[in-house]
N, C-alpha and C positions, 0 to 999 in steps of 0.2 A: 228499606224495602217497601215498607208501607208510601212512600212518597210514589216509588217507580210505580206502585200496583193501580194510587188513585191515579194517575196520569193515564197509564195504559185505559183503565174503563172511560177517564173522560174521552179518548183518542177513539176507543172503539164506538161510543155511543155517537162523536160525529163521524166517526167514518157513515154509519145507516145514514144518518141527516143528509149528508153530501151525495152518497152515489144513491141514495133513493129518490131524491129531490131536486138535487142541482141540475140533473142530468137535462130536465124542461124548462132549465133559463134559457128565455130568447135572447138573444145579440142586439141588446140596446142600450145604450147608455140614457141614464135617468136619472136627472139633477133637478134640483132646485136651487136656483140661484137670481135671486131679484136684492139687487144691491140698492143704495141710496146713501144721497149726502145727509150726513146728522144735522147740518146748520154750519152757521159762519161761527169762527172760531174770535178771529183779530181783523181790526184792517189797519194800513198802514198808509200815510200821506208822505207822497214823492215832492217835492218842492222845488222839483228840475223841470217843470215846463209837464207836457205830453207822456207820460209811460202807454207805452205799448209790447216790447217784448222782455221776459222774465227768462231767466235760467237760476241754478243755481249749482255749487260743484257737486261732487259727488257724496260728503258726509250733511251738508247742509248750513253750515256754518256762514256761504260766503252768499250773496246773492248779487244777482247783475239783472239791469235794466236799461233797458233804450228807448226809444223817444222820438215821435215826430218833433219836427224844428229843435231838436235839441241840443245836435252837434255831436254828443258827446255820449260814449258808457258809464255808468255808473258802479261804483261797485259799496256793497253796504254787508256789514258784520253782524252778525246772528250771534248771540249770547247760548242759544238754548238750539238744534237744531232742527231747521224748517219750522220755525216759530218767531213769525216778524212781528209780533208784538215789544220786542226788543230790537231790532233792527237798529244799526247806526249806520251811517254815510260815514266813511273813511275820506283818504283824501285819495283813493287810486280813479283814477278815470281816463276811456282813450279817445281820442279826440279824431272821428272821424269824416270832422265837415269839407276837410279838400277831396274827400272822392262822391258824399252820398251824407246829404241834412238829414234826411228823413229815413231813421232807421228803423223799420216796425219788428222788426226779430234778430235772434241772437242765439247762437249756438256754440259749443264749447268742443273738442275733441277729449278722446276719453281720459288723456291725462294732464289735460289744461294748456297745454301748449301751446294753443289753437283758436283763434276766435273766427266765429264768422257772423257775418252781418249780412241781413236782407235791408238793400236799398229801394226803398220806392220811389224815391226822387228819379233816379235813372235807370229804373229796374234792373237791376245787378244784385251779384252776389258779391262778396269783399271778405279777403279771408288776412287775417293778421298773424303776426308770429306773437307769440308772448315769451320772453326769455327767463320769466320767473311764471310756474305754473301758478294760474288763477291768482295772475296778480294783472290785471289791468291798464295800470300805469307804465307796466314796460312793451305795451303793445308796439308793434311794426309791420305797416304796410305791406303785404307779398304780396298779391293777384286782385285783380276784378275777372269776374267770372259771368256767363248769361250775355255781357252785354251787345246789345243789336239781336238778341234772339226771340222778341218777339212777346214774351213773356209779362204780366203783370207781378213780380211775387209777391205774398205777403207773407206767408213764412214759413221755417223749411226742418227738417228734423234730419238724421243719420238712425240706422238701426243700432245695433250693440255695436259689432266690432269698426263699423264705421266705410263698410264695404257696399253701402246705399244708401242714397240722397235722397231724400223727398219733398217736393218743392209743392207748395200748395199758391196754384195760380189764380188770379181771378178773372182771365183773359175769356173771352165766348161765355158760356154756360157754368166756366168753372170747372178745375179738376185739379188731382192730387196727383202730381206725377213721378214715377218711381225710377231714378237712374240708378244704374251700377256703374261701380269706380275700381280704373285697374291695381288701387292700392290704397290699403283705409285713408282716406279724408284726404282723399288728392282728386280734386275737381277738375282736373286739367283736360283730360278726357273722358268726361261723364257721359255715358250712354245711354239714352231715352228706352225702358226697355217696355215699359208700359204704364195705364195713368188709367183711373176713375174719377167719371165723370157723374156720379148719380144712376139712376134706373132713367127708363124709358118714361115712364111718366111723374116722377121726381127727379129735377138736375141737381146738384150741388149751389146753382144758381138761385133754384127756388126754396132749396132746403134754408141756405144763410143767405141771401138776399144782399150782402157785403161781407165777404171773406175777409179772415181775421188774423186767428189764430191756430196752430197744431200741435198735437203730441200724440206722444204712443205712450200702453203700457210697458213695464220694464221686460217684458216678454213679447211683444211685440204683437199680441191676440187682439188688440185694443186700437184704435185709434180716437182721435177727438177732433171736433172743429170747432170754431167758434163762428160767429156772425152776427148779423142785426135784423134778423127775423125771431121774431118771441122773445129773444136777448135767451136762446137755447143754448148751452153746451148739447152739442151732439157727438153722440156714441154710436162706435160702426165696430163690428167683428171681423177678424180676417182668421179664414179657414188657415191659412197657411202664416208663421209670424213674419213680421215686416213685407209682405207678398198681398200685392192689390189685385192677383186673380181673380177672388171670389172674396166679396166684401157684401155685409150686412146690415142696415140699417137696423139698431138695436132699440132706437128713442134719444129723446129729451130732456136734459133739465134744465127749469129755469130757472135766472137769476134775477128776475123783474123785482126789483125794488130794492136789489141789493148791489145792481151797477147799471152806471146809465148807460154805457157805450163798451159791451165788452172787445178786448184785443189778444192778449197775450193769454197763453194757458202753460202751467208746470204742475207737476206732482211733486212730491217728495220719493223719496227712495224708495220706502213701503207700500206708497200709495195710498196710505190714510188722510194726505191731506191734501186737497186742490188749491192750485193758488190763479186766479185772475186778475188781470188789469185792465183798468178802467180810463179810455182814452178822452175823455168828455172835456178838452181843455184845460186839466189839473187844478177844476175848481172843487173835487171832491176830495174829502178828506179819506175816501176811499180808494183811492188810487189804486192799491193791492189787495187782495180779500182772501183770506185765508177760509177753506172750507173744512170739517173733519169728511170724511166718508165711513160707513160701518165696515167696507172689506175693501184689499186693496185695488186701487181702482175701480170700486164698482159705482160711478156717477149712475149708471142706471140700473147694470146688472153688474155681479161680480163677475169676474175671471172665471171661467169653466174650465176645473182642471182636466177632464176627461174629454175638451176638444183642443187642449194641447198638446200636442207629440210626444214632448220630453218629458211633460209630467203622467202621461200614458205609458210611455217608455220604461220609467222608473218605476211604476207599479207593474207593468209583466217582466219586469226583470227579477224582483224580487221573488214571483211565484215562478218564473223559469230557472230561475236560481235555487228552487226548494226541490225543483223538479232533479236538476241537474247534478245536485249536491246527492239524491238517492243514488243516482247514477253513476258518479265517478267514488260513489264512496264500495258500490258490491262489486265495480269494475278488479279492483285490484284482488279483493278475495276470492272470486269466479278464477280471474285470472289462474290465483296460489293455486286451488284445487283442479284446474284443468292442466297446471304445470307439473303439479307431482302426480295426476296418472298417466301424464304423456312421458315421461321420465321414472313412472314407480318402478322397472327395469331394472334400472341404472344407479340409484338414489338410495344410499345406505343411512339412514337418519340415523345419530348416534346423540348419546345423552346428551342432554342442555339442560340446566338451571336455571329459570325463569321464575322471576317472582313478577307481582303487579303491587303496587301497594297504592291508595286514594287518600285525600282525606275529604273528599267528598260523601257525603253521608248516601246518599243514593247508589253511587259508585262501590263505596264500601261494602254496601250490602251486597250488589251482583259480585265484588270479590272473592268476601267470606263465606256465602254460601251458591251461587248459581254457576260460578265457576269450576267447582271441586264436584259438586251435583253433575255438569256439564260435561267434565273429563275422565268421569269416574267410570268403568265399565259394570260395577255389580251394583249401582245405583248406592252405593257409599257415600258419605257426605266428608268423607277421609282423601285429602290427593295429597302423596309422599311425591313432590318435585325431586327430589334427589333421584328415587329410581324411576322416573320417569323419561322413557325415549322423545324428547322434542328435538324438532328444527328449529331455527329461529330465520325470520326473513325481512325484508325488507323492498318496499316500492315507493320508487317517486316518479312524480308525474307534471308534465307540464303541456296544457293546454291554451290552445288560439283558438279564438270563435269569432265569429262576425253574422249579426241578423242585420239582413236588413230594413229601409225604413218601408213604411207601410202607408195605407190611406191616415189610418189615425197614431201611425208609431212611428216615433224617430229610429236608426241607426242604432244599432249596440255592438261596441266590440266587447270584447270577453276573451279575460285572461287568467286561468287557474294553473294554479302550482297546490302540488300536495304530496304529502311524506305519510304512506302507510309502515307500520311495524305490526308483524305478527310472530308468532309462536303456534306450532303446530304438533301433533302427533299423530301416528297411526295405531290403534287398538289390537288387541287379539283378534278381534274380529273384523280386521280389516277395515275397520271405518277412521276415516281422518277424520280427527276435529280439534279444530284451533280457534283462535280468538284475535283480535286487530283489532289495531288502534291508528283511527287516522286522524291529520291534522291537516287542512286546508284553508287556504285563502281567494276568494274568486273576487274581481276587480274589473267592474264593469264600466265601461264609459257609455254615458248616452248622449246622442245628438251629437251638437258642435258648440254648446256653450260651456261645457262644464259640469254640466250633471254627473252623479256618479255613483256607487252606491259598491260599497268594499266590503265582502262578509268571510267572517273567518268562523270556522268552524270544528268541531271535533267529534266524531265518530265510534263507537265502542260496538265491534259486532262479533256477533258468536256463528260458526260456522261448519259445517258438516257434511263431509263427500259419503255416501252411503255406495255400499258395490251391490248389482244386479246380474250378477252373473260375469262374466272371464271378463270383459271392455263395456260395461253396460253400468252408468252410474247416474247416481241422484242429489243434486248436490244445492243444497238449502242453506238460508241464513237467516238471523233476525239481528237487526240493531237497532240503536238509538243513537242522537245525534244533539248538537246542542250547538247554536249559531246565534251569532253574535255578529248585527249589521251596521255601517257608520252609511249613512244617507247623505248627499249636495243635492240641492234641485237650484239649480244656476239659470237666471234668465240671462243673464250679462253683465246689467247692471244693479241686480238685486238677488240675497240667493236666502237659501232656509237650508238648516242641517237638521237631522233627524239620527236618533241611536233607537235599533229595536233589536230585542232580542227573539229565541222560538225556539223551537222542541222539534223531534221529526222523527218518527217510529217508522221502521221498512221493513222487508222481507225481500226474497228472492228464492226463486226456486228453477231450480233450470235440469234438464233430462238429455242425456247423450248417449249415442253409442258408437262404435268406434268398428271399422271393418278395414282390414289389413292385409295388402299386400305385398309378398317381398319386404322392404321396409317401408314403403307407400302408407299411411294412413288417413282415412279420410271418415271424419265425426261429424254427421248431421245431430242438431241440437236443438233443442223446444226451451224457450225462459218465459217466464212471469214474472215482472219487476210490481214491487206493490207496496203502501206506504202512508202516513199523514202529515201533515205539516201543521202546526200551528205559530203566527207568526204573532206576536202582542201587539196590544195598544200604544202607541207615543204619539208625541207632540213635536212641529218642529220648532226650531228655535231660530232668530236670527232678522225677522222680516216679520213683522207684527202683524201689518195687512196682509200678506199674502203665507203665512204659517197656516198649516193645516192640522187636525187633529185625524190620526188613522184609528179606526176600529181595528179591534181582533179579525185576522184572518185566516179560515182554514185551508186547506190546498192536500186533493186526494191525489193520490197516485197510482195508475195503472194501466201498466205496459206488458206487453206480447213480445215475443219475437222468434224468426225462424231463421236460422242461417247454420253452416255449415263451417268446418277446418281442414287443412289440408297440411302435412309435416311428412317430414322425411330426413332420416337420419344419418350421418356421418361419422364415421369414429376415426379418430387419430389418436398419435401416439400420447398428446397431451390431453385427451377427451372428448367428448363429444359435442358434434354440432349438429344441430335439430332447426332448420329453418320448416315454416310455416307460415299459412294462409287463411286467413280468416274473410266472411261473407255473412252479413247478417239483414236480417230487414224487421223492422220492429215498429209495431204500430199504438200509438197513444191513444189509449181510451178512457183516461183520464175524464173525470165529471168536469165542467169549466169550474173556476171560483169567481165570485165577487170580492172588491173591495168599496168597505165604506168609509168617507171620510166627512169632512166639513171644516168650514172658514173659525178659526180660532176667538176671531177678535166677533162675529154676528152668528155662530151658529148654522151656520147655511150650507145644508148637506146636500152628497153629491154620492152617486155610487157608479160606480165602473162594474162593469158585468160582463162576464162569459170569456172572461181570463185562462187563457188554453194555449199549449203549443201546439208546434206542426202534427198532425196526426200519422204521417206515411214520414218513415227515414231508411235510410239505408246507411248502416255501418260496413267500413269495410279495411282490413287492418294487416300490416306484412310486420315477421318480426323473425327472432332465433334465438335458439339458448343454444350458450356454452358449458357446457358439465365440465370440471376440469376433473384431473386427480386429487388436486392436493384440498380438496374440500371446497371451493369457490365454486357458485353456479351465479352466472351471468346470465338473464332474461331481457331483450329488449323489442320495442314494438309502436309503430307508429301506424294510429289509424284515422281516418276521414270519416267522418259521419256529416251526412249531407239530408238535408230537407227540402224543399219548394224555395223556402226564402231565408235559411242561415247553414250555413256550415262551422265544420267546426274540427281540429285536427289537433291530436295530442300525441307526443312523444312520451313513452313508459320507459323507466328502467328500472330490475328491479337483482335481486340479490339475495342468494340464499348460503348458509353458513355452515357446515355440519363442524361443531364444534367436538369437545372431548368432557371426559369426566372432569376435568380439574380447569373445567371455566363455566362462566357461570355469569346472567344476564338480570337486570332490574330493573322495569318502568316504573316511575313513580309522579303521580299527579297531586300538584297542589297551591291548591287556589285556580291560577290560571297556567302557572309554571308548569314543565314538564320536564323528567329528567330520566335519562337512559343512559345508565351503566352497566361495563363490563369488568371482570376480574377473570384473571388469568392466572394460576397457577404454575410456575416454573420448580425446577428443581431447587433451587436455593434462593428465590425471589418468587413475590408478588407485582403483579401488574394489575393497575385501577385507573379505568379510566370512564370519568361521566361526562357528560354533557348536558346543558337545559335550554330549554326554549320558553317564551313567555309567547301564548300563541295568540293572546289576545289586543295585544300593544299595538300602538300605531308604527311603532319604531322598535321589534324585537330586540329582546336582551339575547344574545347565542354566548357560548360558553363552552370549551373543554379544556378539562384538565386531565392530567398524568402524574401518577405519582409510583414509583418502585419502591418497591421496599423488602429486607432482607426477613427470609424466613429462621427463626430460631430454632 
């Protein structure tokens, strides 16, 4: 109990913090991000003539090199990965002097299959089969590509999945030109869709002076060039990844004293380390030059995670998910209590035995006393479950969502499923109040790389319909909540995982009354949704350069809404059917949140600001309950809820039980396990039946069993 109390005042002290304060963040993002090479690590002497273009596979193990006058690829073995201070020359090499001598680059397909070569000798591109991935030696000729088109290339990159070419020309002024392809890494019909040439008063021509070399970051924010002005790597930003719409000139570094003639450029995986070569007639024992970087990719500036989509994406997903998780969690218990006064007519609650048991020590405590406190009518701290009138019920629910993307946010779809269980009663004095337990999972995709971000979650809320008079009710709740997230942040070719966990205290209070006529009923209704999030600290793991560190973040909640119901009743000889109309409009007045984070491997912090969903939505929901005789009540309901830029549509169904004296229900939580049994009482036999969920597993454990047994 003392654990639940200090949380609740830390909760309450920032709820003032947030909605006194937050409310006047302006909508800016504010980073600091000034990246830099540490120095040269290794270099490595090629002894085949001319190196000019560098790749390497995807773990870093293998590396390939090509070569004016050289004839031939090379391929050479990494002891240690993306670490050619051990580098050996194998004996793999493809030999492609019958179509193009002079090979200045060299490019791979994403799972080695695939070579390609930029020919300068007859400016062409030349793409080979490999029938052993990233083995060299089994290369074969398929295509020439480019040739008679006009073009100088010197050398050429693919984004991630390989659905864009980009050819860096040195023909006129110079430009980087961007084709799409109608199928990854088929050049057959490449389509010129657009190409950067420099600014108006800096070309590409004057920027490198001799066109070299190219690459992208693994996320494709980043571009590089090489050339033979200053002996600069140059660094450009694109607003959009792999998309030469809007490109920026970010700076220089140079390599003056550390290569005489740069050519070729590669990173490693993480981006912590640059690799260039050095064309100067292979009289330098520097041939290859290994660089460190402090963050990944940042030769000048680091990666800005807040002017990337998907890494934007994935932080308001998380605070749309804290948001959303209050919302589908009072949904079902609003639901319970607008179900049994639309039905309190008809609906004879008869005894249930209901027990909870935790072995959570927090849990435990709202057990053993806030629950009997809770249910007790004369403020007793005594509750006899045996003579106690409960229902017991149940809701599951499964939701579709899709936001779209935005200036600075990718795409999200959104997929939640969840299992409420509760237990209810009505008092002498007419007040219902019960208690629920829900268990959810929401599984977000962001973008189109793979990002993603899967939280599961569980819910423990206390609940209370109050009567105002004949159809005139007030109906409040408080819960807590406890979520548990697994994070991808996916460029393509490189990804980082993250686990964080979080806390989330809500309430709800919603006001109806109800006017009748014939059997016509029609309930205009007033809600206040309201609540905190706090979400922890972690690290991600996986990507060294480009791993981020999150600060704590908090996320308030607070929602209005007005909308209305419409139902109308049917009775038949097996029960009643009550279809109904639901109308809501509910507006988010939520304070925005920040998130802070920074670059793992240099420190170099960044914050994302004024993290907020749509403010105006409109829910709107059709559905029907079946009452039968024999104690089954059938609720189901599908509703739309729609914003400016996401919608979102979930299917409810839900189940209530009027059980007898001689059965009798058990939840019981422990650790992350959860388990819900029934015993049934017969004349000469018992009936037991459990079941458990692990609600926290990547891969749930599910389980029930049945066991009969004879009563003596």
């Amino acid at each position: 109990m003392r654990q639940l109390l200090l949380f609740m005042i830390l909760v309450l002290k920032k709820i003032f913090t947030i909605f006194g304060i937050s409310l006047f963040v302006l909508n800016f993002f504010n980073s600091v991000a000034l990246g830099a090479v540490s120095g040269v690590v290794d270099n490595f002497q090629v002894t085949q003539r001319i190196p000019t273009g560098i790749v390497f596979n995807p773990d870093g193990t293998k590396m390939f090199i090509s070569g004016m006058s050289q004839n031939k690829v090379y391929e050479f073995d990494l002891t240690t990965a993306f670490d050619i201070s051990e580098a050996t020359r194998n004996s793999n090499e493809c030999n492609h002097q019958p179509k193009d001598e002079d090979v200045v680059d060299l490019r791979l397909n994403s799972d080695g299959t695939k070579l390609f070569l930029v020919g300068s000798e007859n400016n062409i591109l030349l793409e080979y089969s490999l029938s052993t991935a990233y083995d060299v030696s089994t290369c074969s000729y398929e295509n020439t590509f480019f040739s008679g088109a006009g073009l100088d290339p010197r050398s050429m990159a693919f984004n991630t999945n390989g659905t864009k070419l980009f050819i860096y020309d040195q023909t006129g002024n110079y430009s980087v030109k961007q084709y799409s392809l109608n199928s990854a890494y088929n050049l057959s019909n490449a389509t010129l869709e657009k190409q950067y040439t420099g600014t108006a008063s800096e070309t590409l021509k004057e920027i490198e002076q001799f066109a070299q070399g190219m690459a992208f970051s693994a996320d494709g924010t980043k571009m590089y060039l090489t050339g033979d002005k200053e002996d600069n790597v140059v660094e450009f930003s694109l607003s959009t990844p792999f998309d030469l719409s809007d490109v920026t000139k970010e700076g220089g570094y140079s390599v003056a004293g550390e290569i005489a003639k740069m050519s070729g450029i590669a990173f490693s995986a993480d981006g912590l380390k640059m690799f260039i070569t050095d064309f100067s007639n292979g009289a330098s024992d520097k041939d290859v030059t290994e660089f460190d970087l402090t963050c990944g990719f940042g030769v000048v500036k680091c990666i800005d995670p807040t002017s990337n989509k998907d890494d934007v994406a994935s932080v308001e997903s998380q605070s749309e998910g804290a948001k959303k998780l209050i919302q589908h969690t009072t949904y079902p218990v609003l639901n319970r209590m607008e179900w049994l006064r639309r039905n309190s007519g008809r609906v004879n609650l008869t005894n249930q035995n209901i027990k909870f048991q935790f072995n959570n020590e927090m849990l435990n405590a709202l057990s053993s006393s806030l629950i009997p406190i809770y249910f007790s009518n004369d403020n007793s701290n005594e509750l006899n479950y045996q003579n106690s009138n409960w229902s017991f019920w149940s809701e599951g629910t499964i939701s579709i969502g899709l936001t779209g993307d935005s200036e600075s946010s990718s795409s999200k779809s959104i997929n939640t499923s969840a299992i409420t269980l509760g237990a209810d009663k009505k008092g002498e004095d007419n007040i219902m109040r019960g208690i629920a337990l829900r268990f959810g999972t929401d599984d977000v995709d962001v973008g189109d790389l793979g990002s993603a971000l899967d939280m599961s979650s569980f819910g423990l809320t206390f609940y209370e319909s109050r009567p105002r008079g004949e159809r005139r009710f007030v109906d409040h709740l408080i819960g807590l909540s406890f979520i548990n997230s697994d994070l991808i942040n996916n460029s393509g070719s490189a990804s980082t995982n993250g686990e964080r966990y979080g806390e989330q205290l809500y309430g709800s209070l919603s006001l109806r009354d109800t006017f009748s006529k014939n059997r016509l009923n029609f309930t205009p209704k007033l809600k206040i949704n309201y609540g905190i999030t706090h979400l922890g600290a972690y690290t991600e793991t996986g990507s060294s350069g480009l791993n981020l560190e999150y600060k704590d973040q908090y996320i308030g909640n607070f929602t209005s809404s007005l909308g209305t119901s419409l139902d109308n009743t049917y009775d038949f000889e097996a029960g009643s059917f009550v279809p109904y109309f639901d109308f809501e409009y509910y507006a988010d007045m939520s304070p925005a949140s920040k998130q802070i984070f920074s670059y793992e491997s240099n420190g170099e912090s960044f914050t994302l600001e004024n993290i907020q969903n749509s403010t105006h939505n409109f829910m709107s929901g059709v559905g029907f309950d079946f009452i039968s005789e024999n104690g089954l009540t059938l609720m189901t309901k599908y509703t739309r809820n729609q914003s400016q830029n996401n919608k979102n549509d979930s299917f409810i169904i839900a189940m209530d039980y009027r059980g007898s004296q001689r059965s009798s229900y058990a939840m019981s939580l422990e650790d992350t396990s959860a388990e819900l049994s029934h015993n049934r009482k017969f004349k000469s036999f018992n009936l037991d039946i459990d079941s458990h969920y692990d609600f926290f597993k990547d891969d749930p454990e599910y389980g029930i069993y049945i066991q009969v047994s004879n009563i003596n």
